[in-house]
Backbone bond lengths (Angstrom), bond angles and torsions (degrees), N, CA, C in turn:
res aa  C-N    CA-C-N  psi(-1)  N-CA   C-N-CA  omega(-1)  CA-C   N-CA-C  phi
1 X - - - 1.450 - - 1.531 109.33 -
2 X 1.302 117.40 126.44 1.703 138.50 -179.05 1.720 88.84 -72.65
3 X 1.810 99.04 142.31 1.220 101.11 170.18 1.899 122.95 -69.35
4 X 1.375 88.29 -4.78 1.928 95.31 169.79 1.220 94.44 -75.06
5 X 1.351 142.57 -74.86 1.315 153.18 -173.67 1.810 106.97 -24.49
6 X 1.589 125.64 -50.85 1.006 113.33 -151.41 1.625 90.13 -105.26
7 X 1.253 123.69 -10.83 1.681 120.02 163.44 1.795 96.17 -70.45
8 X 1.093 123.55 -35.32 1.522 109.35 -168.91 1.734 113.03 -78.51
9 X 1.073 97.37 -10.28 1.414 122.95 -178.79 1.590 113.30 -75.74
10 X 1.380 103.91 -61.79 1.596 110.03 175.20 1.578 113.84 -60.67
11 X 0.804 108.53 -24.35 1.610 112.82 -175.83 1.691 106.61 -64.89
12 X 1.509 110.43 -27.57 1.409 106.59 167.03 1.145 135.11 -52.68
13 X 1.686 142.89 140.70 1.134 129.08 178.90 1.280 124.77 -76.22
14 X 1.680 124.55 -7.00 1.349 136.25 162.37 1.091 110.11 -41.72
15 X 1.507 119.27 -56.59 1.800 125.57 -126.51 1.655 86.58 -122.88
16 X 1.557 84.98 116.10 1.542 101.71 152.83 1.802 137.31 -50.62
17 X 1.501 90.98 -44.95 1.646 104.91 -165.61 0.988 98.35 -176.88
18 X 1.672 102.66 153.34 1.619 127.01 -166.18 1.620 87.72 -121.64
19 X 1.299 124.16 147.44 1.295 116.21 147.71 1.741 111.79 -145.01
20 X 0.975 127.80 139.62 1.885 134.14 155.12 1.648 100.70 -19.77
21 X 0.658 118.50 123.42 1.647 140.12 148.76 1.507 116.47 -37.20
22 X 1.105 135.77 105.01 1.599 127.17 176.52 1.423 125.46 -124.07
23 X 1.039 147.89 141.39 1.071 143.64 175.31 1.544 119.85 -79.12
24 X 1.029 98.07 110.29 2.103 98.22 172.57 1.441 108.87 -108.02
25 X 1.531 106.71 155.30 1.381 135.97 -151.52 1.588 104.46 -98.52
26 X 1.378 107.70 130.01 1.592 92.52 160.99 1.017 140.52 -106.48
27 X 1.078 117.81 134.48 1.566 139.46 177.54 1.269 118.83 -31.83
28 X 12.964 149.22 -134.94 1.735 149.77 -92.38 1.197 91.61 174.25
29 X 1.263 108.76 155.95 1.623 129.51 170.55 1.744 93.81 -74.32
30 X 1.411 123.92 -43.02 1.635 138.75 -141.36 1.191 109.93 -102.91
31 X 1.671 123.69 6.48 1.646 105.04 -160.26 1.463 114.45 -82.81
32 X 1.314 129.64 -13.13 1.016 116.66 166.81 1.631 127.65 -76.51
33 X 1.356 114.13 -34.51 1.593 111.18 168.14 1.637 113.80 -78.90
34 X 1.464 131.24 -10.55 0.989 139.28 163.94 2.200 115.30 -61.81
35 X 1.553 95.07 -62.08 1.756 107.52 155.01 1.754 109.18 -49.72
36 X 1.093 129.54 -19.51 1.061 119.03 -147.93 1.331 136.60 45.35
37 X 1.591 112.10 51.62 1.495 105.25 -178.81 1.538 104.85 -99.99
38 X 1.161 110.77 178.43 1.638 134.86 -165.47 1.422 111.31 -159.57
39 X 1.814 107.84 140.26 1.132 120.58 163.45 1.914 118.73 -59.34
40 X 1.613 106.12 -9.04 1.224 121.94 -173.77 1.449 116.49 -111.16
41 X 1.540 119.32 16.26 1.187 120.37 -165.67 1.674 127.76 -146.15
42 X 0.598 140.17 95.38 1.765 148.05 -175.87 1.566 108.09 78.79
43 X 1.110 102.67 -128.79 1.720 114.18 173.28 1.338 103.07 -60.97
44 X 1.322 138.08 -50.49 1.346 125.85 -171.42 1.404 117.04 -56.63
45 X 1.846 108.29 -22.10 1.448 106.98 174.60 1.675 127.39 -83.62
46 X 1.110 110.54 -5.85 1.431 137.12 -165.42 2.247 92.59 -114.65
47 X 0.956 113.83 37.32 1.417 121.21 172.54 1.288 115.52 166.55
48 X 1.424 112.65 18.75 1.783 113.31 -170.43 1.860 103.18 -74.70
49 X 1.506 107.08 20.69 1.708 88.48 153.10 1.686 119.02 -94.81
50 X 0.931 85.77 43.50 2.003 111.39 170.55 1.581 87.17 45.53
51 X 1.144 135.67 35.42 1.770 127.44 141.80 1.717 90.85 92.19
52 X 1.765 130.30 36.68 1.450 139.14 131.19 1.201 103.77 -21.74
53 X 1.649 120.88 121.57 1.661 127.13 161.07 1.540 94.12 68.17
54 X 1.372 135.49 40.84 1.355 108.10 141.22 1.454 96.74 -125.17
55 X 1.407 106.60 177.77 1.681 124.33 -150.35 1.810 86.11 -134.73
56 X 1.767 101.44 119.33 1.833 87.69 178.42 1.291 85.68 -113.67
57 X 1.610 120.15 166.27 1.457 109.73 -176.58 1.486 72.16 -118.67
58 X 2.024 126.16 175.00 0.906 149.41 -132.46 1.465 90.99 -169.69
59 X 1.287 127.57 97.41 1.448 125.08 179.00 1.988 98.35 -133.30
60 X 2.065 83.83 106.11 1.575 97.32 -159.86 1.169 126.52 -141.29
61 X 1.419 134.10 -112.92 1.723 143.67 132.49 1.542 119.37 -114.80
62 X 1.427 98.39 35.91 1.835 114.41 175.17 1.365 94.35 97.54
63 X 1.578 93.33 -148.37 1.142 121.74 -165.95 1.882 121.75 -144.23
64 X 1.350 132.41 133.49 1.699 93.51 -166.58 1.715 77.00 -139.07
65 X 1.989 102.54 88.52 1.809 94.66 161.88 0.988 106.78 -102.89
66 X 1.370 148.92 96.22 1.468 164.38 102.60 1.350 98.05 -63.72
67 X 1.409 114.58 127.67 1.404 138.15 167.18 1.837 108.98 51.43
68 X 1.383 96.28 22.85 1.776 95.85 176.71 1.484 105.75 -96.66
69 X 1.188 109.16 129.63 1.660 86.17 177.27 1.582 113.95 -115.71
70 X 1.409 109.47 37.33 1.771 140.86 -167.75 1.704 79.68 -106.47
71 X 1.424 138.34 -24.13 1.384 143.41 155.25 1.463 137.46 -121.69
72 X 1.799 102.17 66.66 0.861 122.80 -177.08 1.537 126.38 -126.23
73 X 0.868 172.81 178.57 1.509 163.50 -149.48 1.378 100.91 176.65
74 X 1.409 118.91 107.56 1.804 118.91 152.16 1.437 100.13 -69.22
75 X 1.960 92.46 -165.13 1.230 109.89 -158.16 1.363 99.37 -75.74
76 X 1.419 131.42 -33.37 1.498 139.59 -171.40 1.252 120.25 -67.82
77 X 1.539 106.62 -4.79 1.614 113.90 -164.60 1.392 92.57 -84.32
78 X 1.456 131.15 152.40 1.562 130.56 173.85 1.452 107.04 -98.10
79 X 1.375 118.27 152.33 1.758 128.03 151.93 1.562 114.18 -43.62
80 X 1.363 112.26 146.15 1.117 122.65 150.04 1.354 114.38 4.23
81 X 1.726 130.72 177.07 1.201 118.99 144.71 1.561 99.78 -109.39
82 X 1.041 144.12 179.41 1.548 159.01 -170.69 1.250 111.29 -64.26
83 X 1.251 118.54 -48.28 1.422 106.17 167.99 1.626 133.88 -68.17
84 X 1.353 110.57 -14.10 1.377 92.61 172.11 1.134 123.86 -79.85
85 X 1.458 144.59 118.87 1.532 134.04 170.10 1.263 107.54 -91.06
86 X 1.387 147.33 47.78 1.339 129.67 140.58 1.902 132.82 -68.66
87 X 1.177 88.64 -174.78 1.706 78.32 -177.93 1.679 95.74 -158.92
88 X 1.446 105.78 175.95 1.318 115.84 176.76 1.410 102.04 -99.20
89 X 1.078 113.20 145.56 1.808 142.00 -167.27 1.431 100.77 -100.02
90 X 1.559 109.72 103.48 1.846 105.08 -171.67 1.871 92.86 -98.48
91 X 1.575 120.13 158.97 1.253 132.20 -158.60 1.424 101.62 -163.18
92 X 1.383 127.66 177.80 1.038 139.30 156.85 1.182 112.07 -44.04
93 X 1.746 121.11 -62.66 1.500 108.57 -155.28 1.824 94.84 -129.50
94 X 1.441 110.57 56.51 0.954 135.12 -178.59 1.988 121.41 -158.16
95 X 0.940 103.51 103.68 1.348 111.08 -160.71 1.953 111.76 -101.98
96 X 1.042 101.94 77.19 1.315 103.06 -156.67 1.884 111.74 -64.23
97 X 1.481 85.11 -20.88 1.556 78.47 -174.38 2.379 117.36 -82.62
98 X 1.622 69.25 -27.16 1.521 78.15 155.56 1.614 139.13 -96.92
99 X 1.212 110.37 13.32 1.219 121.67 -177.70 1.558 127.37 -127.63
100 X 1.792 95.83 -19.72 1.671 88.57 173.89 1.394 95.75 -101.14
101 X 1.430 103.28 -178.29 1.396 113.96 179.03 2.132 95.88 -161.41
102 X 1.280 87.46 -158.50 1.806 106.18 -178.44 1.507 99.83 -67.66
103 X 1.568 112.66 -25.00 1.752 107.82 -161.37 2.064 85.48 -95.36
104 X 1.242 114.19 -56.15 1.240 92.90 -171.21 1.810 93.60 -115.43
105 X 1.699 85.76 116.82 1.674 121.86 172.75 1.816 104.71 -74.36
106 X 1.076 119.41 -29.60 1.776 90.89 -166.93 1.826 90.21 -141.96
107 X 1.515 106.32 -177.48 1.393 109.90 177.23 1.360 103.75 -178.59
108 X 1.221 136.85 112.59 1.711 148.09 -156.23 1.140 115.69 -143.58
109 X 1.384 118.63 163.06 1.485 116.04 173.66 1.299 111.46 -161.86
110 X 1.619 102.25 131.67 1.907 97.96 -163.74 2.034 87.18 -125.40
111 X 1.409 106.31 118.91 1.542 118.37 -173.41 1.558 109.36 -119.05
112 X 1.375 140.72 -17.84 1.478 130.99 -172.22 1.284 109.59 -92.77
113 X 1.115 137.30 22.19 1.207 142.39 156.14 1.242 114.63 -84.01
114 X 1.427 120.68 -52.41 1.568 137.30 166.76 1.341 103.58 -56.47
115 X 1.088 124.71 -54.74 1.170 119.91 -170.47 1.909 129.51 -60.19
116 X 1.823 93.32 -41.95 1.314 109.45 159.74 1.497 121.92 -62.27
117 X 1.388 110.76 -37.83 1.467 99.48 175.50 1.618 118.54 -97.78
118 X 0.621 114.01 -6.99 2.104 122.05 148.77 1.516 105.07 -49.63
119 X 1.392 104.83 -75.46 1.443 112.64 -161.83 1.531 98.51 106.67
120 X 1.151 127.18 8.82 1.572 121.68 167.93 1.429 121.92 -156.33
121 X 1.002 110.27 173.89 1.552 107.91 -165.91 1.665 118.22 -79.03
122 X 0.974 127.70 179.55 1.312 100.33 -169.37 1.651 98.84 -110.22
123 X 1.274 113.65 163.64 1.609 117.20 -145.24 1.310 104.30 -94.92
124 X 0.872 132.79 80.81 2.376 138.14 -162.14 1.508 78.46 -45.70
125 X 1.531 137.75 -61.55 1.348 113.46 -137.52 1.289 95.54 -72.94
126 X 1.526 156.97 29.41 0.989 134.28 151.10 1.619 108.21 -156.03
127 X 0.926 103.60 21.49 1.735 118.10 162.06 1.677 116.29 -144.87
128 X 1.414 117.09 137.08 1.714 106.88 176.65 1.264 115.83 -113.08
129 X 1.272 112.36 116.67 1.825 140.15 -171.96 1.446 84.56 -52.22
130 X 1.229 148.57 69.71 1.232 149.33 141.58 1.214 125.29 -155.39
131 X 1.648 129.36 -153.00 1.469 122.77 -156.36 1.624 95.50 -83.79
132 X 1.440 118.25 -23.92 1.476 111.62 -164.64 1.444 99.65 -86.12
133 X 2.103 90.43 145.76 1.341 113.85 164.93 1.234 126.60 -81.86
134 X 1.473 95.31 115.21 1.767 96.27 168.18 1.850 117.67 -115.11
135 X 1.525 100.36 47.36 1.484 107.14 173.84 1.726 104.27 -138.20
136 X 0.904 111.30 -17.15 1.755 134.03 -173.65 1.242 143.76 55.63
137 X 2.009 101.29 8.73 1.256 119.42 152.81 2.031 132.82 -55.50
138 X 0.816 105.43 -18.88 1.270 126.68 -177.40 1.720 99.44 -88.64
139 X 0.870 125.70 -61.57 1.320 144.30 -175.07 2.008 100.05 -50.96
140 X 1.203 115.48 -60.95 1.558 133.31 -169.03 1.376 87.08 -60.90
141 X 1.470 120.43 -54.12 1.887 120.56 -163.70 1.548 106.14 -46.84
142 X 1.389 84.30 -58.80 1.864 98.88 -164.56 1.483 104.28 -55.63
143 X 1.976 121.64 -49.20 1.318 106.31 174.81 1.672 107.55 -44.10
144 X 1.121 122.33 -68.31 1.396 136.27 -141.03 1.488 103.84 -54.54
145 X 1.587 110.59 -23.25 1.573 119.71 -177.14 1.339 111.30 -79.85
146 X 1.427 105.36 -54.28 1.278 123.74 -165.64 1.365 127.59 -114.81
147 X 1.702 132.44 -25.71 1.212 147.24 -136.42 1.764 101.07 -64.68
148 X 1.715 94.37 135.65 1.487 79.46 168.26 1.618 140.73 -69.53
149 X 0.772 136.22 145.55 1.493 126.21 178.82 1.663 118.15 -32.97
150 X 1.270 117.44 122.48 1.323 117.55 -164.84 1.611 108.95 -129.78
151 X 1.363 121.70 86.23 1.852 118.07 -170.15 1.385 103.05 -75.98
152 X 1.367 87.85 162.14 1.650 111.18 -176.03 1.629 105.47 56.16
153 X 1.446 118.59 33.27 1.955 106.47 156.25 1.327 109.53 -74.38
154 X 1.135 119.15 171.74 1.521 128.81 -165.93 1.571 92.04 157.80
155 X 1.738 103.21 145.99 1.493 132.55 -176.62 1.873 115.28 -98.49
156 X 1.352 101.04 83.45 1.690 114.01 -172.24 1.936 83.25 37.72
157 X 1.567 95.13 93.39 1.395 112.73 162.49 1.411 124.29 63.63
158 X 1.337 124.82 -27.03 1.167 148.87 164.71 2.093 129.65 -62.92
159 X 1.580 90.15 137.64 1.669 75.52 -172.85 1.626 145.87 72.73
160 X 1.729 101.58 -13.89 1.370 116.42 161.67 1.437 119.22 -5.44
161 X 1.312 104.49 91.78 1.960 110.74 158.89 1.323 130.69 -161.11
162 X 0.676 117.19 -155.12 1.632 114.02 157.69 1.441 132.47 -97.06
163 X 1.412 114.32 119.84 1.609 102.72 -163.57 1.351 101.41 -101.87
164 X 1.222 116.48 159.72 1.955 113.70 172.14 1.515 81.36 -172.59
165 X 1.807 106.03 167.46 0.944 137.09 178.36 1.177 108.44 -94.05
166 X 1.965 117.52 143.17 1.135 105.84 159.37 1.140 150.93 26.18
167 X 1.837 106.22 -100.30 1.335 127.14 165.21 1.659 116.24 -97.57
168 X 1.431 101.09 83.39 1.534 95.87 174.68 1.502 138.66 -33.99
169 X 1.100 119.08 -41.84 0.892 150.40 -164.18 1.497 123.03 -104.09
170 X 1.022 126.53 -19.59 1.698 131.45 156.47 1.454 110.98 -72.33
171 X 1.495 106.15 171.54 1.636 117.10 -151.82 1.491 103.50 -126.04
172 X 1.438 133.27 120.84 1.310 139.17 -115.75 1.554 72.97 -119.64
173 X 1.629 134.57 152.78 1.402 146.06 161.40 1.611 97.07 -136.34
174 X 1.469 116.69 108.45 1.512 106.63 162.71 1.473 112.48 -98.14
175 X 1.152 102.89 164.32 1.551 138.07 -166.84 1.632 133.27 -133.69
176 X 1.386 105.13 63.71 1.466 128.02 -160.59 1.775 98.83 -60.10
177 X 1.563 93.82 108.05 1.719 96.72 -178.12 1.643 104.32 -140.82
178 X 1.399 117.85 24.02 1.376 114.09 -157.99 1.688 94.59 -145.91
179 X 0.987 127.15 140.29 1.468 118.94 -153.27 2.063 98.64 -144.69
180 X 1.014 122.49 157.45 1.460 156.20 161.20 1.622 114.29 -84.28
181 X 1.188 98.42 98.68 1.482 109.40 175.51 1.760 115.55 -133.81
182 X 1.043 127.83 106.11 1.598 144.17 -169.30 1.741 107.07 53.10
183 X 1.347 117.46 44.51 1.785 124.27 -153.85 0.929 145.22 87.40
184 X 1.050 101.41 -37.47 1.403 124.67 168.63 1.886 119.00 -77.47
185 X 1.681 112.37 131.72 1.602 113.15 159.26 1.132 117.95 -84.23
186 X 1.274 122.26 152.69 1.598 133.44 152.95 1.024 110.36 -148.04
187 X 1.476 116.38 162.49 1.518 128.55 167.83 1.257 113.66 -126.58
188 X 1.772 117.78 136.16 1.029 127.90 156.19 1.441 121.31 -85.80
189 X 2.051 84.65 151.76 1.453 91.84 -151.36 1.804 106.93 -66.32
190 X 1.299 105.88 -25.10 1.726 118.77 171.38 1.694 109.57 -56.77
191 X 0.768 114.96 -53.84 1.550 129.38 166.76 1.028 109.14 -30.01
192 X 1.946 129.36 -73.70 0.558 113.57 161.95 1.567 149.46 -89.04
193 X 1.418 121.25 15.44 1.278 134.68 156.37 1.657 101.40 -57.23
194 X 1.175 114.67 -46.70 1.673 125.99 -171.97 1.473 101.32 -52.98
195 X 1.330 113.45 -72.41 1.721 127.42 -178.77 1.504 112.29 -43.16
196 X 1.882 107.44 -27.90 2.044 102.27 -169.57 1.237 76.16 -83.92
197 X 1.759 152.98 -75.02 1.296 141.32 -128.73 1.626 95.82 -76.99
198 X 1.278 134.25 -27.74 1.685 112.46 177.23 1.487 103.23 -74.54
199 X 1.399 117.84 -31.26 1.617 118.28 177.87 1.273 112.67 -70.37
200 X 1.261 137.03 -39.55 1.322 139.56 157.94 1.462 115.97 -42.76
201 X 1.444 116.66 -62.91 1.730 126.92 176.20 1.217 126.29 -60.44
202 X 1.667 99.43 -21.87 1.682 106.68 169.32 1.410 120.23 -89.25
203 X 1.528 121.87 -2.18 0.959 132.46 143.07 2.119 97.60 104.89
204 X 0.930 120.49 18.30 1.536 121.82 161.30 1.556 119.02 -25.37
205 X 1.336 111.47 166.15 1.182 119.35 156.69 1.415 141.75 -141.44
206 X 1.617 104.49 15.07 1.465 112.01 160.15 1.967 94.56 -155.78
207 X 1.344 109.28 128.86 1.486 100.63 178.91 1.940 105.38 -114.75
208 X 1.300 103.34 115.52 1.172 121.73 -179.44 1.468 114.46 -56.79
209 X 1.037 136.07 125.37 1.765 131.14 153.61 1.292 102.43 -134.51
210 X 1.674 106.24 121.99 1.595 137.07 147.90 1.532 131.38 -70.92
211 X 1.421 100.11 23.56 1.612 104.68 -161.92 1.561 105.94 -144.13
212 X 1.404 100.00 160.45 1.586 116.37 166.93 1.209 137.54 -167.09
213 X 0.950 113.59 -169.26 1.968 108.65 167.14 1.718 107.86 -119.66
214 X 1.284 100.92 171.30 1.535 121.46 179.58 1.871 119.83 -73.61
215 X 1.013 101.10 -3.73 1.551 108.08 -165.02 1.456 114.58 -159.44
216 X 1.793 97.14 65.45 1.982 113.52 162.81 1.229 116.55 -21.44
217 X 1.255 116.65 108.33 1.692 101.41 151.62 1.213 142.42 -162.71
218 X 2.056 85.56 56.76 1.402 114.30 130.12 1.705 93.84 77.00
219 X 1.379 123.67 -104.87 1.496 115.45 -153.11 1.443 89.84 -100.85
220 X 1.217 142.32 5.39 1.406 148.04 -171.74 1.208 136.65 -144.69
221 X 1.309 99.91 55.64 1.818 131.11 -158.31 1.937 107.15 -159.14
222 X 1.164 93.61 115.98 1.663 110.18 -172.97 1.512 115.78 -49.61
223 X 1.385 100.49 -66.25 1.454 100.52 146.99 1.721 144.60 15.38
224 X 2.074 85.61 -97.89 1.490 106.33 157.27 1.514 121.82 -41.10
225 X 1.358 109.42 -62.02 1.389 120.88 173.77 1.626 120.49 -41.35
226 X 1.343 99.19 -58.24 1.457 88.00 176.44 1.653 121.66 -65.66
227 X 1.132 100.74 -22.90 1.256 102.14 160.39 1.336 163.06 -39.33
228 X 1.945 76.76 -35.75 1.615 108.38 -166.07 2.146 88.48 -105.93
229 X 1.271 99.92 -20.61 1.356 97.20 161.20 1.574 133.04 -57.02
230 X 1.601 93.50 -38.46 1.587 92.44 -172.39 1.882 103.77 -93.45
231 X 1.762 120.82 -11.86 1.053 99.17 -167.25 1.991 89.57 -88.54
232 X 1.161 115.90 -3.76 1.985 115.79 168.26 1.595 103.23 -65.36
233 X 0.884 114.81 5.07 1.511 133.27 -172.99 1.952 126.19 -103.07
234 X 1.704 82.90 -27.34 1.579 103.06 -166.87 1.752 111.49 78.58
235 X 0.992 115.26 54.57 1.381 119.01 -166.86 1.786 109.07 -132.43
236 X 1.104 111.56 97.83 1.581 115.73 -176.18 1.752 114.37 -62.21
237 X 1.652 98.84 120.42 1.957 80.32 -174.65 1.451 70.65 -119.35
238 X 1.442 79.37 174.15 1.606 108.75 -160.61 1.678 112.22 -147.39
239 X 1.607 121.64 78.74 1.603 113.22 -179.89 1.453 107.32 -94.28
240 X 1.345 80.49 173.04 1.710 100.91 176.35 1.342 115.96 -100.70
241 X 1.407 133.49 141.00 1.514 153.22 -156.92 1.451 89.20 -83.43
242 X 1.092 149.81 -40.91 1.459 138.14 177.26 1.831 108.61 127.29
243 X 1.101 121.16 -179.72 1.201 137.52 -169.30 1.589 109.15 -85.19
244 X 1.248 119.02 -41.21 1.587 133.53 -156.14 1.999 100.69 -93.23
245 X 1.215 93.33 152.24 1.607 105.27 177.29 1.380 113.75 170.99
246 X 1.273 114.45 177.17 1.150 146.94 22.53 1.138 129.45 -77.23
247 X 1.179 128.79 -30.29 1.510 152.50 -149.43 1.598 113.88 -98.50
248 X 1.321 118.88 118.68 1.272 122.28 -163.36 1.934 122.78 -55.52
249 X 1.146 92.61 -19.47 1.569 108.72 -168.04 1.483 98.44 -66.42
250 X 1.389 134.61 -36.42 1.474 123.30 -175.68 1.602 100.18 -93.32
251 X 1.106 128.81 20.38 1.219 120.47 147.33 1.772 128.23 -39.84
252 X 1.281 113.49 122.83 1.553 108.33 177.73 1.268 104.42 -119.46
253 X 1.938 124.27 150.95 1.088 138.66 155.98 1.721 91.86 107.21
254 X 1.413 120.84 48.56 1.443 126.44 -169.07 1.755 107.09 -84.07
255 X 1.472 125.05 -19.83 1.409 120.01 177.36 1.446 95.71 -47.80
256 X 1.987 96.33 136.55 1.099 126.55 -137.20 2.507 80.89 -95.70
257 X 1.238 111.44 -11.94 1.361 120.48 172.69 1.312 117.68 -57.16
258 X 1.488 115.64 -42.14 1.412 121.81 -143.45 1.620 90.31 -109.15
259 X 1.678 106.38 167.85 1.132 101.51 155.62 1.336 131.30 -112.12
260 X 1.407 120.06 143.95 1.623 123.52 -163.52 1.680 112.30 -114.76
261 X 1.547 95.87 122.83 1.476 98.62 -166.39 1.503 97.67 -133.31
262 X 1.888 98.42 123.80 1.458 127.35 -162.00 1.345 89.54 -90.31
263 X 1.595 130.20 163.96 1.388 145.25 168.82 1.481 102.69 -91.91
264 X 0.968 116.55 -178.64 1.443 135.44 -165.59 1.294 124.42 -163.29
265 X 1.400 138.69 162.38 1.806 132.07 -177.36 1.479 92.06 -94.11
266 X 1.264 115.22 179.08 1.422 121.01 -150.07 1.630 85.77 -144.26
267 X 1.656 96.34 152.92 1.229 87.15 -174.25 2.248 108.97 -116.59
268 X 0.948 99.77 82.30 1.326 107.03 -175.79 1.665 94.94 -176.13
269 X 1.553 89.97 144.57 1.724 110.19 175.31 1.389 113.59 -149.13
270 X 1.285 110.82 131.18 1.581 123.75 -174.20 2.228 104.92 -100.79
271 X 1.254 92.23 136.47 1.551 98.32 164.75 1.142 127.29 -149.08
272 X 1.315 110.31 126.71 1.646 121.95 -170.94 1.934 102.68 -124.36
273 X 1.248 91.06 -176.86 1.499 109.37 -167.93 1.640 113.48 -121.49
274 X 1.554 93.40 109.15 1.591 95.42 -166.72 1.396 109.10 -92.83
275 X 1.125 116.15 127.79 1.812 116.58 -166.69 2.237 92.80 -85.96
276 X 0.613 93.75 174.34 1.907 96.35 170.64 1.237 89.74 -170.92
277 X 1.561 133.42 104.82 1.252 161.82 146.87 1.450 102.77 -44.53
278 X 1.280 99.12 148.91 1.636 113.80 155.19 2.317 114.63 53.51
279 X 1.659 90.08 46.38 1.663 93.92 -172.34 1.119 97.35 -100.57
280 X 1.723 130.85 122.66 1.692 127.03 149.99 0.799 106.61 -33.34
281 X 1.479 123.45 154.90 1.050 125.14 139.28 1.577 111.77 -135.10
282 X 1.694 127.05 146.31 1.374 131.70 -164.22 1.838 93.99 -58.54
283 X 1.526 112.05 129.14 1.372 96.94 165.57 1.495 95.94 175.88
284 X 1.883 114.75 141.04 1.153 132.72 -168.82 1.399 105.98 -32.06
285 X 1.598 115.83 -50.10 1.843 98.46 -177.21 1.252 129.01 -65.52
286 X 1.200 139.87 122.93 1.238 123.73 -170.58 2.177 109.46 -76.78
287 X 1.133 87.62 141.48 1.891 105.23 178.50 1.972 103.77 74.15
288 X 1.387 100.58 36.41 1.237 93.71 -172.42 1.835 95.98 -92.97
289 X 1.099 97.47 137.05 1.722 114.36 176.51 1.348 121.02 -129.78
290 X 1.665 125.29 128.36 0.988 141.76 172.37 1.349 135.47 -138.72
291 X 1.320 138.86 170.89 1.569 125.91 -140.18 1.580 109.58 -143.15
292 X 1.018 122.78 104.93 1.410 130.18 -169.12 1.560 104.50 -99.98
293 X 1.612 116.10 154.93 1.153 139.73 162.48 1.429 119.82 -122.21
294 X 1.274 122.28 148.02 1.140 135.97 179.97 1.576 117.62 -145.06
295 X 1.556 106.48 148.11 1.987 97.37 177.73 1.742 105.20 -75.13
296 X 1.192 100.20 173.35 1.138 130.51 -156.82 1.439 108.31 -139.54
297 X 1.314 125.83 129.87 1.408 115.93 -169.78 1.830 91.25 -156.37
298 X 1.475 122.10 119.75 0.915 132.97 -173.57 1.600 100.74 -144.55
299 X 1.711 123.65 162.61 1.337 143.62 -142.80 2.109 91.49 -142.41
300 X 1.569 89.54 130.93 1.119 103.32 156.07 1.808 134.61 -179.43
């Protein structure tokens, strides 16, 4: 669209607002006993059926449940409730009938936005034009929201417990709006305007975003707006504060509607002993080789 085109456009009495197309960036086994929450305690006690009959939408880089079992549903798990009409999006390299279940209710994918603002199509051999994630941010969200309870996880030996999401018990809908282009993800902001109005129409009840841009602004950001669309709706969204800190000012996703949830340090640290084989080192013998260790101290 020519910038004549989208001035002739606004002049309509339909259309609220035109805006440029932009690309935004995206953003524990323990976090709930780490928060200290409880089935016996504040809000968690006033919903401790681990989030039964709600619908989260997942607006990300898909979803990838093959062999996850953080998206899996026994027999005890319930359907949908009635109001949601979404569905899973079957594809080539997306198998909907084998992949959704009671735990994950929907699976979509919104791509011509990316594509329009690239200027090219998007590249299959290393991204898939469908609901599945092949970057694995999308995938981590949805556990972290929703995942079913999964015993004995642990990080190559490390951390041993049981991992689950949040709301155990609610029914995960992703919303592929965030795409793989030369390694790198992004999302367009059309993309995802596209992903809130099918999540809105499919009738959800909290729509997740892990993403943002560099430059808040608050009552004049597409984004926000759609946002403020789906919570006129009764629809709980939920963004993320961004990657960068300490300092509150680079906070992103500040509409005063939504809710904004900052990260935090964690309180557990793992240390092991990293061997590194085969290191030169400068020294009178020539081809002399030797092998150092050092600790290792990593977070999870």
């Amino acid at each position: 669209m020519t910038k004549h085109q989208a001035a002739h456009i606004t002049d309509h009495p339909g259309v609220l607002a035109i805006y440029p197309d932009e690309h935004l960036q995206l953003h524990t086994t323990q976090s709930p006993s780490f928060l200290r929450l409880s089935p016996s305690v504040g809000l968690v006690q006033a919903s401790n059926s681990g989030g039964t009959g709600a619908v989260i939408a997942i607006l990300d880089t898909g979803i990838y449940p093959k062999g996850r079992r953080s998206f899996t549903a026994d027999s005890s798990f319930p359907p949908p409730p009635r109001t949601f009409r979404g569905h899973c999006v079957s594809t080539r390299s997306f198998n909907a009938t084998a992949y959704c279940n009671n735990k994950l209710v929907g699976a979509k994918f919104f791509y011509k936005g990316h594509e329009a603002k690239m200027g090219h199509l998007i590249n299959e051999t290393q991204e898939s034009k469908s609901p599945l994630d092949t970057e694995g941010h999308g995938t981590h969200t949805a556990s972290t929201a929703a995942g079913s309870a999964v015993p004995s996880a642990n990080f190559v030996g490390y951390a041993n417990g049981t991992a689950q999401g949040m709301a155990v018990r609610a029914h995960i809908a992703s919303y592929k709006v965030c795409w793989r282009d030369d390694g790198n993800a992004s999302c367009a902001t059309s993309n995802i305007l596209a992903g809130m109005n099918e999540a809105i129409a499919d009738g959800v009840d909290v729509i997740s975003l892990s993403l943002g841009g560099l430059k808040p602004q608050l009552y004049n950001e597409p984004t926000s707006l759609g946002a403020f669309n789906a919570i006129r709706r009764g629809i709980v969204v939920s963004t993320s504060a961004g990657n960068d800190g300490p300092g509150t000012y680079i906070a992103n996703n500040l509409a005063p509607w939504v809710i904004t949830v900052g990260a935090s340090s964690i309180d557990r640290r793992f240390q092991l002993t990293l061997s590194l084989d085969i290191i030169a080192e400068p020294t009178s013998a020539p081809h002399c080789i030797s092998a150092r260790t050092r600790p290792v101290h990593f977070y999870l």
